[in-house]
N, C-alpha and C positions, 0 to 999 in steps of 0.2 A: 356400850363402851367399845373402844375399837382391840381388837384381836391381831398381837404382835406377832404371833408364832411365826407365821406362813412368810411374812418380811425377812424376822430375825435370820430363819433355815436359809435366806438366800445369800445370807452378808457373810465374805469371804473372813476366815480365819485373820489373815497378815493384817489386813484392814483394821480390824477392831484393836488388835494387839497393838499397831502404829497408833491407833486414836485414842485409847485407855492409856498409854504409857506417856499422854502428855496431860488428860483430864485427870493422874490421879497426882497431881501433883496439886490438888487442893490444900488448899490453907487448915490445918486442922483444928490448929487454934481461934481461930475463927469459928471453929461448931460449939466455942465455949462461949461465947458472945453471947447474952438474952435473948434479948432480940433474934438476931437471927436462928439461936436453935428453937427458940420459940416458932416460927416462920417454918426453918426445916419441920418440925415435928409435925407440924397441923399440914402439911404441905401433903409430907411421905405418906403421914398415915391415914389422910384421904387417897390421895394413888395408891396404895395399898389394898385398903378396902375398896376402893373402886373396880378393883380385879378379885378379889377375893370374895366379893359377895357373888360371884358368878359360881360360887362353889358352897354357898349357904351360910356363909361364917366371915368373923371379923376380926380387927383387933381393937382395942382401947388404948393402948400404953406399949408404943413403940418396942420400948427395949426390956419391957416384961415380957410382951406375949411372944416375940419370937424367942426366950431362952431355952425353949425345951428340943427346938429344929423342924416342931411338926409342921406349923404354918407357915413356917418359911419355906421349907421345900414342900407344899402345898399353892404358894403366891408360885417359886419359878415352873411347875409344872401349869398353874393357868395360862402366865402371860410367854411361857415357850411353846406351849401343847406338847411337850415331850412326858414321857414318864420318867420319876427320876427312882432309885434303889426302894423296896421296900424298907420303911422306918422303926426304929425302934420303939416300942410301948413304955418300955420301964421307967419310973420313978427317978433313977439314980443318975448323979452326976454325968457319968462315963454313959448312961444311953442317951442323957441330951448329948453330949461333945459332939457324941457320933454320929448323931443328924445333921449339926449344923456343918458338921465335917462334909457330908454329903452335900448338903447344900453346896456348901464351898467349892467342892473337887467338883459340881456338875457346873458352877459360874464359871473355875477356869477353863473346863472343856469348851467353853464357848469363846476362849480366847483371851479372856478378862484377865490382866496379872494384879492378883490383889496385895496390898500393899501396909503389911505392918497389919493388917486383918487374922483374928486365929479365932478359934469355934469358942476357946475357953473364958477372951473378952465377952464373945456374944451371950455367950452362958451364965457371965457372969451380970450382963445387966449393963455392961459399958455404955453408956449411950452415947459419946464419940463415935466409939465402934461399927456402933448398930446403926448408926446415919450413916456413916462413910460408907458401909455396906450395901446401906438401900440405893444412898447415889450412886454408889456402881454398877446396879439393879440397874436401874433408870437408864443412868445412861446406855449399857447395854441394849437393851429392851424398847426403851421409848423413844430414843434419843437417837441412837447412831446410825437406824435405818432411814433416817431423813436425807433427800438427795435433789439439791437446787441446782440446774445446771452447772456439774459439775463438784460439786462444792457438797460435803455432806456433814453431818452433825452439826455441833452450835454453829458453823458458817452458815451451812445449809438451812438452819431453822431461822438464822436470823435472818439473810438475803430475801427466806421467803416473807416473812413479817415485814422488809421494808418494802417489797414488791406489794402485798395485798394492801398497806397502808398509806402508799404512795399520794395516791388521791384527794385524801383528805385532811382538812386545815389542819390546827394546831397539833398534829401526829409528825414525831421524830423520831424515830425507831433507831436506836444508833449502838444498844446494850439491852443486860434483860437485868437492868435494876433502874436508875432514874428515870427511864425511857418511859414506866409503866405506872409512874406515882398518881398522876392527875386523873389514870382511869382508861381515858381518850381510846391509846391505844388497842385495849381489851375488846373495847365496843366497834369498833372501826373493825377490827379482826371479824367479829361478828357480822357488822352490816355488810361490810362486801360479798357474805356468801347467803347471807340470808337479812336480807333487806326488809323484810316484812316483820321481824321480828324485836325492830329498834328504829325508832325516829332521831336519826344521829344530829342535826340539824340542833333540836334543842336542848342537847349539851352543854355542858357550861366546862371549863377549860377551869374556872376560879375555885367546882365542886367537887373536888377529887372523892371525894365522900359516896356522894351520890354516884359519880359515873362509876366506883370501880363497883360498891352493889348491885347497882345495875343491869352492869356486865355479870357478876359471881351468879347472880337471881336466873336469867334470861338462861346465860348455860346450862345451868343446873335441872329448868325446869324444861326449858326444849331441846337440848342439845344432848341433855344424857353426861353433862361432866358434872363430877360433883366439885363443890365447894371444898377449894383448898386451900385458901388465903383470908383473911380478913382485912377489911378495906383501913379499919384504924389503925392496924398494925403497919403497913404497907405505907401512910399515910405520916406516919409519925416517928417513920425510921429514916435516918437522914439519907440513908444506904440501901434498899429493900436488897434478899438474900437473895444473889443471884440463881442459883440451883432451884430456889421456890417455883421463882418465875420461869425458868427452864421448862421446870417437870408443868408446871399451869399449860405454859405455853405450848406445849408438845400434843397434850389433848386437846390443844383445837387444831394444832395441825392434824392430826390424824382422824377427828372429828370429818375434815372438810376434803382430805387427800380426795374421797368418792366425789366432791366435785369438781375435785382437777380431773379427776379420769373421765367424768361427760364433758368438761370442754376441749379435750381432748378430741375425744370421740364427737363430740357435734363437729369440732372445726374439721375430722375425715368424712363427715357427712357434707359438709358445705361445701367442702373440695371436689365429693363424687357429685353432687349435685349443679353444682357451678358448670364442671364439664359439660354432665347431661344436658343441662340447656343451653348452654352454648351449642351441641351437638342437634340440638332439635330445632334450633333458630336456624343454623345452617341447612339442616333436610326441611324446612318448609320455605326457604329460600330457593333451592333446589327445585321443589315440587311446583315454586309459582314460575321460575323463570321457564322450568320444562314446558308446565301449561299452555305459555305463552309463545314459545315458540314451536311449539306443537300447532295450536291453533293458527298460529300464521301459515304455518306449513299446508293445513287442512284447508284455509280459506283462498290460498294460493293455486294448489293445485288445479281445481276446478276450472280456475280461468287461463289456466295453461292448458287444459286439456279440452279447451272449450273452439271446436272447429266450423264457427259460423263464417259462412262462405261471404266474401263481400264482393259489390257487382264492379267496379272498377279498381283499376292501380293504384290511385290514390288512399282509397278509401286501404287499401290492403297495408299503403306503404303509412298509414294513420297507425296498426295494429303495429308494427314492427317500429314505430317511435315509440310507442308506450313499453313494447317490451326490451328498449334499448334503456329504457329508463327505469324500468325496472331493476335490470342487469347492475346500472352503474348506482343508483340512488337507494333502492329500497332493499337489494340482497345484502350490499357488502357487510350494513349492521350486524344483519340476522346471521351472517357469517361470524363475527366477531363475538354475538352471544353464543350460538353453539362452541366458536372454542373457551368461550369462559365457563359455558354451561359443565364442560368436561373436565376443566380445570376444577373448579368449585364441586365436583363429585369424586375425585382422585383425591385432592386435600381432606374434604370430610374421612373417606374411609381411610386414609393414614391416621385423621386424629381418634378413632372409631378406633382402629387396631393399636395405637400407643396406647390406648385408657383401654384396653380389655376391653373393649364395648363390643357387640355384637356387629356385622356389617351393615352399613344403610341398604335396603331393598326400598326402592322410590315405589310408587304405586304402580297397578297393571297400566302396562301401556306406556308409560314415562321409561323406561331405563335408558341408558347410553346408549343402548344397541338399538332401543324403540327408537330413539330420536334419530341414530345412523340411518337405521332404515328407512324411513320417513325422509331424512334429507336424500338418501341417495332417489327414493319414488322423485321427491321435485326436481332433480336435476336432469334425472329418464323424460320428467313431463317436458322443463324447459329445451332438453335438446329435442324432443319429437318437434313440439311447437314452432322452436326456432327453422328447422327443417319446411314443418308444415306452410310457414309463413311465405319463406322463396317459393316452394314449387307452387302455391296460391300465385305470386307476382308474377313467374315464370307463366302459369295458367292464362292469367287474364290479359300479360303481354301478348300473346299467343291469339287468344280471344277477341282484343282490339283489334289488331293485326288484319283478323280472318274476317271478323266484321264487315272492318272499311274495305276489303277487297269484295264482300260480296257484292256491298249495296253500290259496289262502282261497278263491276261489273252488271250487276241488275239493271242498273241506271243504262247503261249501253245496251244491252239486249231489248230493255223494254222502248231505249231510242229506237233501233234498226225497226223491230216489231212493229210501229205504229201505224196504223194506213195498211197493213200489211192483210189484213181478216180483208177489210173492205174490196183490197186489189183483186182479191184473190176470188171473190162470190162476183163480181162484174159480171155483166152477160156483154159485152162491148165486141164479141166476134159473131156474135149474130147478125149482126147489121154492118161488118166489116166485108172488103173485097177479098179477092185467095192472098192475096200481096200483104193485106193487112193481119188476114190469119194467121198468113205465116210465122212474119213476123211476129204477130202476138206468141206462137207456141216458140219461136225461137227465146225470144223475152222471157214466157214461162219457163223455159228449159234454162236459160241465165240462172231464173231466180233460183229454180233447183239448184243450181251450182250454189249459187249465196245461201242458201240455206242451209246445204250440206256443209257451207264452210260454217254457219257459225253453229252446229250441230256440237262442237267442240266448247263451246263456251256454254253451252245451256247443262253439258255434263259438269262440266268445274261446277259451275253456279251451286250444282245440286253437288257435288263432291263437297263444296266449302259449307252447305248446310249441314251436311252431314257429319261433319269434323266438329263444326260450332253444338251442334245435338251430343255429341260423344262427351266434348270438354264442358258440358252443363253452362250452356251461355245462355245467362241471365233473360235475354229477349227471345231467346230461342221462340219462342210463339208467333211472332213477327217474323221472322226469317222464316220460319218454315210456312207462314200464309205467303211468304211473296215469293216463296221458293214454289209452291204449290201452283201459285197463281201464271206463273210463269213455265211450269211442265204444261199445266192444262192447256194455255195457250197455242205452247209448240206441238201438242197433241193435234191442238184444232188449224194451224197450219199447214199441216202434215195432211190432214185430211182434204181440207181444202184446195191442196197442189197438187193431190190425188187425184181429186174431181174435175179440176179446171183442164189437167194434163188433159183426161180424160176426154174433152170436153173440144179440148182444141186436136186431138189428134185423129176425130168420128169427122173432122172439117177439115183436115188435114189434106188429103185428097184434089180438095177443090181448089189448096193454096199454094202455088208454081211458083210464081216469082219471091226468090229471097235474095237481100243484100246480103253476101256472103262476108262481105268487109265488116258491116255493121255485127255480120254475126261474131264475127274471129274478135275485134274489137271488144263486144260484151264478156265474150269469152273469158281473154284475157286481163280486161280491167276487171274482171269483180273477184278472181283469186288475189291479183293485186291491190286492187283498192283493202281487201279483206288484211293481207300481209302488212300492209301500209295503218291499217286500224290495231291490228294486234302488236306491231313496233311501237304506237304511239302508248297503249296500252302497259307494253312491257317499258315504255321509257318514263312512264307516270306511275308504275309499278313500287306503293312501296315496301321497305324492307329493315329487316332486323337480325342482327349480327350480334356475336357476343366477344371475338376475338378476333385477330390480324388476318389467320386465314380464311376466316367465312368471308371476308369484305375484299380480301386476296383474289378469293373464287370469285365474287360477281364484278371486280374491278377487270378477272380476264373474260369472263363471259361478255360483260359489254365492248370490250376488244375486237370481242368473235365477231358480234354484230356490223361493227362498224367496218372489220373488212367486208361486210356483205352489201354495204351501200353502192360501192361503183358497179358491179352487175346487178341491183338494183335498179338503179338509174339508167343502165341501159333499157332496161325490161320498162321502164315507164317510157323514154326514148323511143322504144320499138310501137310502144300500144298509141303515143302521139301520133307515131308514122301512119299508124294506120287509119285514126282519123284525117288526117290530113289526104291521103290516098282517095277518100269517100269525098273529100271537098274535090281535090282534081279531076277524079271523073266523072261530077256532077255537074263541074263546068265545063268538062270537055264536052261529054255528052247533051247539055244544055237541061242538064236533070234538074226542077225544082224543087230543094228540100222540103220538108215538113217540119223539121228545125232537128226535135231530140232521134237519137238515134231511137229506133224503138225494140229494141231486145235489152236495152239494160238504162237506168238512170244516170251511172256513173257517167259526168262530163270529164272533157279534159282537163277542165279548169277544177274539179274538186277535185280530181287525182293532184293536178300541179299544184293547189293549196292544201290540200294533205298530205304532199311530199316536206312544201316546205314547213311545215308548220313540225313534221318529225327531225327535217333537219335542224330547226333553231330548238326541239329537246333535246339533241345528243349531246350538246356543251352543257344544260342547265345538270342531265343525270351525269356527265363527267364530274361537276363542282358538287353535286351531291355526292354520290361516291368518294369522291378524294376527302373531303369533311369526314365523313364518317372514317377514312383510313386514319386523317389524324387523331379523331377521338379515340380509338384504337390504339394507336400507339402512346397517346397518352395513357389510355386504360393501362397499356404493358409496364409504362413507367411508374407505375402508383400500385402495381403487383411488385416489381421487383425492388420498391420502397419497403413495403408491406414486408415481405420474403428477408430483405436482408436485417430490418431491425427483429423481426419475429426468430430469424436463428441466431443473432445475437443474446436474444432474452430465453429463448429455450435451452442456448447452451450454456448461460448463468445460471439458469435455475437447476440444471442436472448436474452444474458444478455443486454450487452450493448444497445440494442435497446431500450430494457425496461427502461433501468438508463436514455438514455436521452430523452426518454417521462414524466420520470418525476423529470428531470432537467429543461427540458421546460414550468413544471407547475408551481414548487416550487425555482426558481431563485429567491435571494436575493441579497442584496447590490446592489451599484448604475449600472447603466448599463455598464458605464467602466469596473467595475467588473466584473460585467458578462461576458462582453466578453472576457476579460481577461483570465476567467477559464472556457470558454467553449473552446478559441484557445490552452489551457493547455491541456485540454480533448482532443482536437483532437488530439496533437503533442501523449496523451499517447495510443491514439488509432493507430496511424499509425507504433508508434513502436514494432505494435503488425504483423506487415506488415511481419518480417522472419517465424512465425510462418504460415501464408497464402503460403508463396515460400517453405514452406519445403513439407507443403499438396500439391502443385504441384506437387513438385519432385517424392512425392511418387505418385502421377497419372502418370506422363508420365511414370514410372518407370511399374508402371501396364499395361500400353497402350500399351507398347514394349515389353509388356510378353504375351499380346494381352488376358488377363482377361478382362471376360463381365461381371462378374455379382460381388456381394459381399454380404452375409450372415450377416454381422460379423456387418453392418449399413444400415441407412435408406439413407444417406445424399448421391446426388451427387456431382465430384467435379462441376456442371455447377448449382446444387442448392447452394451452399456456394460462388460460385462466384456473383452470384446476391448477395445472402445475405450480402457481405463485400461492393459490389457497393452503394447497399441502402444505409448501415448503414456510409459511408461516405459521400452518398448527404441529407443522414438528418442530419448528424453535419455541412455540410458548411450550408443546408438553415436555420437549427436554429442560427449560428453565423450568416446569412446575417439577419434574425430577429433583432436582435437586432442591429446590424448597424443600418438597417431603422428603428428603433424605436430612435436611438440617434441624425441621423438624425429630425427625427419628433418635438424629442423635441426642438434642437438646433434652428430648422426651426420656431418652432412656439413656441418657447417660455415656456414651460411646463416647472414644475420645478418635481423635482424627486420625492416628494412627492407625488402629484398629478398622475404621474405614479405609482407609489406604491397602491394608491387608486386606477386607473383602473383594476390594474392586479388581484388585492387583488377579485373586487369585479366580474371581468369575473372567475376568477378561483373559488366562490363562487357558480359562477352559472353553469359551468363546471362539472356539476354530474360523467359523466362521462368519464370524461378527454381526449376528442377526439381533445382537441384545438381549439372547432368549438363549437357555440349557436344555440341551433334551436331556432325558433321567440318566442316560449313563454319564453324561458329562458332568452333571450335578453331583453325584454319586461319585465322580472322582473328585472333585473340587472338595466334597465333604470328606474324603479321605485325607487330602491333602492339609487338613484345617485339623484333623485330629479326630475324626469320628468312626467307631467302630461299623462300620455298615457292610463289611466282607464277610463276617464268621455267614455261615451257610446257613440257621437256622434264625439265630436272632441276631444277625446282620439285614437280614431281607424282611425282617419283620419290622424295625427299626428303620429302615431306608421307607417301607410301606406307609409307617407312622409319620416322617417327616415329610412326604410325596403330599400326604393329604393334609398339610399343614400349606405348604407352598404352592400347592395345584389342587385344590379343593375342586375345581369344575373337571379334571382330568385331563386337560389336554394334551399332555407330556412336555409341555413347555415350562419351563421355571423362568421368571423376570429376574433384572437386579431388585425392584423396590419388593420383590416377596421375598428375596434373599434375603434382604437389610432387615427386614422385619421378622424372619426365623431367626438369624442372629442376634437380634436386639433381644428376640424375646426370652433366647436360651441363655444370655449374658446380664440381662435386668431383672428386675421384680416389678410387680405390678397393682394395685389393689385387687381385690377377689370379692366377691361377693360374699366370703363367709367372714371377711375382715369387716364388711359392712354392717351384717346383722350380730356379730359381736359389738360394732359400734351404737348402734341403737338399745342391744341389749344392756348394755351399760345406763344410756337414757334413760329406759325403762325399768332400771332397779330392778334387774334381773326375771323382770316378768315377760311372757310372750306373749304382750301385745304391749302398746303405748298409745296414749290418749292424747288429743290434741293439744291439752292445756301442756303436757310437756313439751313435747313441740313446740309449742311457741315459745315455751321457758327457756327452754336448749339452744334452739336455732334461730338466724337472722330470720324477720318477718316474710320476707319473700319467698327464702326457700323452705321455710314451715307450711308456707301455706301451698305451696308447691308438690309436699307431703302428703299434707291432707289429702289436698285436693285428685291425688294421685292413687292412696292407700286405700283398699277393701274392709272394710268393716270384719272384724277379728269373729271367728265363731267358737272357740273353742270352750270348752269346758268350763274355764274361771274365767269366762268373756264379762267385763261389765258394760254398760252403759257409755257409747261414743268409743269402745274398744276398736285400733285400727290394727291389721296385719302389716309388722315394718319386714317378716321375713319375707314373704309371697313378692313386695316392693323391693325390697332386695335386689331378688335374686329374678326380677323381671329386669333389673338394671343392667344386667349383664348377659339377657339372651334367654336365661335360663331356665323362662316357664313364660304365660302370659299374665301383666300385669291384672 
């Protein structure tokens, strides 16, 4: 049976006296009625005995057995648990009075004004008396601690009977007499808390007979109420006694109250559990997208930091397409994930810290800072790369370059060279006259001169093999055999002009006669002819320029040149004269030639077609050069394109940066607002987005004209791209700011005000607007708000205490969103984890542990088996069989051990 004391002690004195001074205005004449005192009697003196056998004893007959006082203040000392006066033993009139006096004087102490009630009725046997007594018993005791939203005693007991009866068919719950004739009612009370105990379905509505014993039987043998009514009487009264049904009805509300307090306590368990998985759906959301962009990060790298040399420009400017495509296609996502990544781990731990949850810690390797670090490695890799790429094109331009100058100069040395070994080993002055010898060693001494002059080109040859060896040019093997093949050569020249010299200067002696004209002639044609090879040379010369003044410089060098053409011209003029001079005095003298001069090859006629043939290149390297000044200056124009939208966008974005640092200090109106016109701010930020595609266009447009440098600005386009990335992950995390602050409030109950006063008063303390408090400034802001943190002992221990509330990792920095959340949490309440396993313990009918089959009883299917599937097998002492620990689960739900 249920036990009133512990309820009764909590029911306020005024209370009961307000609701007795209106239930004792009962009908009395009415207790004269058959019928109904019949009903009363069997009703009281089962709830009588029903508490009174808790103490070994009974009564039979209402208004005999309490005339003496003893059982009666025996019943209010069971159903209060209080003691009441020791009683008196004797026989006599005046020692009954004076118990039931007792009795009496201990009911008004509980508030009760009893009414036309005296000890000497009770003693006397009244049984009016002695009913109205017990109903005021009742209702005290059984009755008045009942509490339905709001609403208590018969409101309360009755709202709760139409609530538990709602459900089902022919049940009207409207009163506690017709309402209860057909039965129905009783048994419906019963099935909705114990279903297994009645098959309400096959009921009959027409059997009032059968349903009310059914119901009286079912209670009496599972429920612990005794039988207090009789179903014929109940049945055959056109009025059943209200009060009967009352005091019936109140034992099964108190019966069943222990199942309002587990569905109570389930629905705080489905509440903590609901969070929890929500909160764990989010950390393995978390944990995949981190993975994921971890791993692109990881797969990434390598091919940025991957430096395979490629053998031409193309092939280099193929590498710098993909990673322009990269740039615009395949990062900007993964940009967009990382700032969602960091949003979606700021919201978790705000919803973590409202629900008292422990913090998410993602796994090793995953945290915000692993992922920072990681992106800032790709971004180190992609500038080294980007870098790596130009001075690669720069390299192999350079390398083209030096190439084609070798094998043109190659190609010329190994022209002049040819016939040259053969010339040179003749024996042709042995069988010559002194006139012929001479000539020959004059000849040989030309060629020394010719040789000496291109002495100077067999050095370049080899200078340019040596540049192409240093810059790792791809054929290098080739170049250095024709560079080889070509020393060796000039070596075996060298020695062979040694020897010939040699050779004609031991004949020397015997050779008198030399044309001196023919000699001056050779003389002077083979520096010239040589001058007149290297002009052509330098005018077939090609060249690579990156700006206005490199093309500046050789537009005046070829200037230089061209004034050196008319004392040129005379010096060929002069070397003509002197052929001519050899024709004059060959006819004066009547001298017949032998045709070529013999000290040198050079005719007139290839010196004068090798004149002209330099003079028709000085126009074709003019219109060369003047091309390349205009590509130049186009270059300069499509820099100072570049320079002036790039300081347009650079000083928007250091604008904008600035506005929302202090949009972030100075936000007004409710936080709806706010975010409202911070998401307005962003849509007006990103339509700023064709202005950033048009600044590319004008880079790639630079990149393909292969400009390195630009005068015209500071900004790169890979400094302005950070800079747009920023300034879009500081407007999503200020807009996710205020989420979790809307959060926080809704969470914990803040009202806008009160936010307005925290922000007002960190912004206060905010000197200089970094967003962050160092500890003395926090320490005054907390002053400022009303917190003791000055007294010198336990002020510094209490500022210590709240430091490692809001600065757990110690940096000396305090945020607003760990502000918000110290204040929320010193102005809200929370659940706790010992509200939790008080809630299970309820489940568990007060035992320390709970078995599955309750769980499922208790709680919705999914998060029971969420339960289970979660809880340690119980060890204790009175462990049974499928025993699980719901404390151990608990108090893992909040940090506080491992699960």
């Amino acid at each position: 049976m249920v036990d009133y004391h512990t309820a009764n002690n909590q029911t306020s004195t005024g209370g009961v006296q307000i609701y007795m001074e209106q239930e004792n205005d009962w009908d009395r004449d009415l207790l004269l009625d058959p019928a109904w005192e019949k009903q009363q009697r069997k009703t009281f003196t089962a709830w009588c005995n029903s508490h009174l056998r808790k103490s070994g004893t009974q009564i039979e007959n209402i208004e005999e057995d309490f005339r003496d006082g003893l059982k009666l203040m025996l019943l209010l000392e069971v159903i209060s648990g209080e003691r009441l006066p020791k009683p008196e033993r004797g026989k006599m009139r005046v020692h009954k009075i004076n118990n039931v006096n007792k009795a009496l004087d201990f009911i008004a102490s509980k508030g009760v004004k009893l009414v036309s009630i005296g000890a000497e009725e009770i003693v006397d046997g009244n049984a009016k008396m002695t009913l109205g007594m017990i109903w005021t018993i009742i209702l005290r005791f059984a009755i008045q601690d009942i509490s339905v939203d709001e609403t208590s005693a018969k409101e309360g007991l009755l709202l709760w009977c139409q609530r538990k009866t709602a459900p089902y068919k022919n049940v009207n719950v409207q009163n506690f007499h017709i309402s209860w004739k057909d039965g129905l009612a009783f048994n419906a009370l019963i099935h909705r808390h114990r279903p297994d105990l009645i098959d309400y379905d096959r009921l009959r509505k027409d059997d009032p007979v059968t349903n009310l014993n059914n119901a009286f039987e079912v209670a009496e043998k599972h429920l612990d109420i005794p039988k207090m009514l009789d179903a014929e009487d109940i049945v055959n009264t056109a009025r059943p006694d209200e009060k009967a049904i009352m005091t019936y009805v109140s034992s099964f509300y108190h019966a069943f109250s222990g199942a309002q307090k587990a569905e109570t306590a389930a629905n705080r368990i489905c509440k903590v559990l609901a969070v929890n998985q929500e909160n764990e759906l989010m950390m393995e959301d978390y944990e995949k997208l981190a993975s994921e962009l971890l791993e692109w990060i990881r797969r990434t790298i390598p091919w940025l930091q991957n430096r395979t040399q490629e053998k031409t420009v193309n092939d280099m400017q193929a590498k710098q397409e993909d990673f322009r495509d990269y740039r615009c296609v395949h990062k900007p996502p993964k940009v967009q994930e990382k700032c969602q990544l960091e949003i979606s781990f700021n919201t978790l731990q705000t919803k973590l810290r409202l629900s008292n949850r422990p913090a998410f810690m993602p796994s090793e390797g995953r945290m915000v800072s692993d992922i920072n670090g990681a992106w800032h490695t790709l971004e180190g890799a992609e500038k080294g790369y980007e870098e790596w790429i130009l001075s690669e094109i720069r390299r192999l331009e350079r390398l083209e370059h030096l190439a084609e100058k070798f094998h043109q100069k190659a190609a010329i040395h190994e022209s002049w060279t040819d016939g040259k070994e053969a010339m040179l080993t003749q024996k042709d002055y042995e069988t010559s006259t002194l006139s012929e010898v001479k000539a020959l060693l004059r000849k040989h001494e030309a060629f020394e001169s010719d040789l000496a002059a291109h002495q100077d080109r067999v050095e370049q040859i080899a200078a340019i093999a040596q540049e192409l060896n240093e810059l790792d040019y791809y054929d290098s093997a080739s170049v250095n055999a024709r560079c080889q093949k070509i020393c060796d050569q000039w070596d075996t020249l060298g020695a062979f002009t040694q020897s010939r010299k040699e050779s004609l200067e031991r004949t020397e002696k015997q050779l008198e006669s030399i044309d001196e004209l023919y000699l001056e002639y050779a003389k002077r044609a083979a520096p010239f002819n040589n001058w007149m090879e290297g002009a052509m040379e330098d005018l077939q010369d090609m060249f690579i320029v990156h700006n206005i003044e490199e093309i500046q410089g050789l537009i005046t060098a070829h200037e230089q040149f061209k004034s050196t053409l008319a004392e040129a011209n005379k010096e060929r003029e002069a070397i003509q004269a002197i052929q001519a001079e050899v024709q004059k005095i060959a006819q004066s003298n009547g001298i017949k030639l032998s045709g070529a001069n013999p000290y040198t090859t050079i005719t007139p006629e290839s010196i004068d077609g090798k004149w002209e043939k330099a003079m028709a290149m000085v126009p074709l390297r003019d219109n060369a050069l003047q091309d390349e000044l205009n590509k130049q200056n186009s270059n300069d124009t499509l820099r100072a394109k570049f320079a002036t939208q790039a300081n347009t966008v650079g000083a928007y974005i250091q604008a904008k940066m600035e506005e929302i640092g202090r949009i972030s200090i100075e936000m007004n109106g409710t936080l709806e607002d706010q975010l409202t016109n911070l998401k307005e701010y962003q849509l007006t930020i990103m339509s700023y987005m064709p202005e950033i595609n048009t600044l590319e266009g004008y880079h790639q447009l630079i990149q393909e004209a292969l400009i390195f440098d630009n005068q015209y600005t500071s900004y790169t386009m890979e400094h302005l791209r950070v800079g747009w990335e920023q300034l879009l992950t500081t407007i999503a995390r200020t807009i996710n700011e205020v989420e979790n602050q809307i959060l926080t409030r809704d969470a914990k109950g803040i009202s806008q005000e009160q936010l307005y006063e925290y922000r007002a008063s960190f912004n206060h303390f905010d000197k200089d607007h970094s967003g962050a408090l160092m500890a003395e400034e926090f320490k005054a802001c907390l002053i400022s708000l009303g917190y003791d943190v000055e007294n010198e002992k336990q002020g510094d221990s209490e500022f210590t205490r709240i430091m490692g509330i809001v600065d757990p990792n110690g940096s000396g920095a305090v945020t607003f969103q760990a502000f918000i959340d110290f204040m929320s949490r010193e102005t809200t309440d929370t659940d706790t984890a010992d509200q939790v396993i008080a809630s299970f313990k309820i489940l568990a009918a007060d035992k320390s542990f709970i078995t599955a089959e309750e769980l499922r009883r208790e709680l919705p299917p999914d998060q029971a088996e969420y339960c289970i599937a979660r809880m340690a097998p119980y060890s204790g002492a009175d462990a049974v069989p499928g025993a699980l620990d719901y404390m151990s689960f608990s108090t893992a739900l909040y940090g506080e051990s491992d699960l």
